[in-house]
N, C-alpha and C positions, 0 to 999 in steps of 0.2 A: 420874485424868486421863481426861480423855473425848475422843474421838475423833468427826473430821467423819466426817456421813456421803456417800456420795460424790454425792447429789444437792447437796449444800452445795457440793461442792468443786467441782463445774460453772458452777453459778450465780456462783461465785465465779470461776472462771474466765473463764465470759462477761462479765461486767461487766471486768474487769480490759483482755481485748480489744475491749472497747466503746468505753474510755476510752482505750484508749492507741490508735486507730483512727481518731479523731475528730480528730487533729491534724493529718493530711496533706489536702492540698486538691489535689482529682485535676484534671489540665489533660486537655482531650481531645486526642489525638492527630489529625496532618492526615492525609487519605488517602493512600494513597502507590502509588508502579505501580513494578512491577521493572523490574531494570534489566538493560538490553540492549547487550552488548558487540558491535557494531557490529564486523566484521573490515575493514582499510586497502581499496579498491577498485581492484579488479585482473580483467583481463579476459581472454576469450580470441574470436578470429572462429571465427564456425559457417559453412564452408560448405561441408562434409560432406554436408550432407544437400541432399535433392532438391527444394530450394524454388527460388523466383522472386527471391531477395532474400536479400542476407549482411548481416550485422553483427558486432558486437563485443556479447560475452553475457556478464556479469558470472559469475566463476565459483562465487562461492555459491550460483545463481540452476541451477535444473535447466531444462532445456527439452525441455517433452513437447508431443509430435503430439496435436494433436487433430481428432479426423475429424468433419465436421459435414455434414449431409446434403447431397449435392452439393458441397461443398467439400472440396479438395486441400492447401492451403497453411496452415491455423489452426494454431498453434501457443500454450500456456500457457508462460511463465516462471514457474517456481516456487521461490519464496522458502521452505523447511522451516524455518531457525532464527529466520524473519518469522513465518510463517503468513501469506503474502501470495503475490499470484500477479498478474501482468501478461498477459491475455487480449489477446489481438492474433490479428487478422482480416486476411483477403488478398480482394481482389477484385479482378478484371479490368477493367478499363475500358473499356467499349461506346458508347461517346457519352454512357454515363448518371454521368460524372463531377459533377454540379452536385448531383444526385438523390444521390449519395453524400456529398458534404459535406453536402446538409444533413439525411440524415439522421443522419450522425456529431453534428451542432450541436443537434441535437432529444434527442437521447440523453444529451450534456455537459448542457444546459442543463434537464433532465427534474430537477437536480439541485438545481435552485434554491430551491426548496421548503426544502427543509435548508441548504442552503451561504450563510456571509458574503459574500460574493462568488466570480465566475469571472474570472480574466484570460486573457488569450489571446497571445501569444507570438508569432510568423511565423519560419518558419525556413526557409532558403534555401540549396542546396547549391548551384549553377549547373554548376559541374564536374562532380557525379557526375550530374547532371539532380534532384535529390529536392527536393521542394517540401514543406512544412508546417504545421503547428497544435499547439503544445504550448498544452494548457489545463490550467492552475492552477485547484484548486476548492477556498475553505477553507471550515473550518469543523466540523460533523459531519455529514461528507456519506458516502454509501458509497464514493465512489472519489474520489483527492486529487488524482490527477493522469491525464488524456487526452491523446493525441497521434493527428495522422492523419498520411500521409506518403503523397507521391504523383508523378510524375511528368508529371501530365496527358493522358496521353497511352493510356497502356497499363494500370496500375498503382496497384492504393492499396492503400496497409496502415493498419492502425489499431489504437490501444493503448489499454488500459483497468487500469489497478493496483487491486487492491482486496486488503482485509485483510479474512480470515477470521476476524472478532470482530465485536462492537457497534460502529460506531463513536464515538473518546473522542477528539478533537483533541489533548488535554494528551498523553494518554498513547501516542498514535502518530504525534507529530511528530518524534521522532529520528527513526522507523523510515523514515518517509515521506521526508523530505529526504534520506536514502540512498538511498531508490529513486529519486526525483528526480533524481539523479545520475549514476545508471545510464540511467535513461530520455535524458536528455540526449545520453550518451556513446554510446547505443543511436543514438538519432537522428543524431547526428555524423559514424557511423561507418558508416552505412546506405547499401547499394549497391544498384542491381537488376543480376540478372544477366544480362536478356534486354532 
C-alpha cells in the first residue's frame, strides 16, 4: 500500500476547492452609511448668558462662546453625536443694514458652484419685532441650510450649519432635516433683548 505524498494531497486539495468555488456567483454589495438614531426634539431657552438675543436651544446641541476679534456676541451650536455645528454671528446695526444682507446673500450664494438649487424662505415675527431669510441649499454643498434674522433697526444675527465631513447629500439628509428643525424652532422662538 502506497501512501500520498503530501504535495498530492495539496494539489488535490486545491482543485477540489477550485471546483466547488466556482459555483457561487458573487452580487456586489450597494454602499451603505451608518445609521443615526436621531433623539425626539426637545428644547430648552438660553438666556443666562449675557447676549443681545434669547432663543430656544435644542438640548442635544451644546452652545459655546466664541470670541472673534472685536466681536462680543458669536456664539457655535454644537452638534457631538452630529459632528455638526451652527455658526451664528451678531452684529449691530449702524445704518449699514443693506451692506449686511448682502453680504449674508454673497456668502449663501458663494455656494452655487456646488448646490442643486437655493430657496429662500421670508420669515416674519411682527410681535417680537424679528424679521428674516431661511435659505435652503441642496445638494453637495458645505452648508444645507442659512438663516439671517434681524429687526431692522438695531440688530442682525446670522446662521450657518455645517457638518464636519465631506459633504454626501445621501448620507447627511436625515441629519440635516433634524437640524432644519431646530433651526426653525430656533428662529420661531427668537427674541432680542434690547
Amino acid at each position: 500500500m502506497k501512501l500520498f505524498r503530501p504535495t498530492t494531497i495539496l494539489l488535490l486539495l486545491a482543485f477540489a476547492s477550485l471546483f466547488s468555488s466556482c459555483n457561487k456567483t458573487e452580487i456586489p454589495r450597494p454602499y451603505g452609511y451608518f445609521r443615526v438614531d436621531l433623539p425626539p426634539h426637545a428644547y430648552r431657552t438660553i438666556d443666562t448668558l449675557n447676549l443681545p438675543y434669547r432663543f430656544e436651544l435644542p438640548l442635544n446641541a451644546k452652545l459655546i462662546n466664541r470670541k472673534a476679534e472685536g466681536e462680543m456676541y458669536w456664539i457655535d451650536l454644537y452638534y457631538p453625536s452630529l459632528n455638526a455645528s451652527i455658526y451664528c454671528s451678531y452684529k449691530p446695526v449702524k445704518g449699514n443694514l443693506v451692506n449686511l444682507l448682502e453680504d449674508t446673500r454673497k456668502i449663501v450664494y458663494k455656494h452655487s458652484v456646488r448646490a442643486d438649487g437655493i430657496s429662500e424662505r421670508v420669515f416674519d415675527h411682527t410681535e417680537k419685532n424679528v424679521h428674516g431669510i431661511l435659505y435652503d441649499l441642496k445638494g453637495n454643498t458645505a452648508s444645507y441650510v442659512q438663516f439671517v434674522l434681524t429687526d431692522s433697526t438695531r440688530n442682525f444675527f446670522r446662521g450657518a450649519l455645517y457638518f464636519n465631513n465631506v459633504p454626501n447629500k445621501d448620507s447627511i439628509a436625515p441629519m440635516e432635516n433634524y437640524i432644519r428643525e431646530d433651526v426653525i424652532r430656533m428662529m420661531e422662538s427668537f427674541e432680542w433683548k434690547r
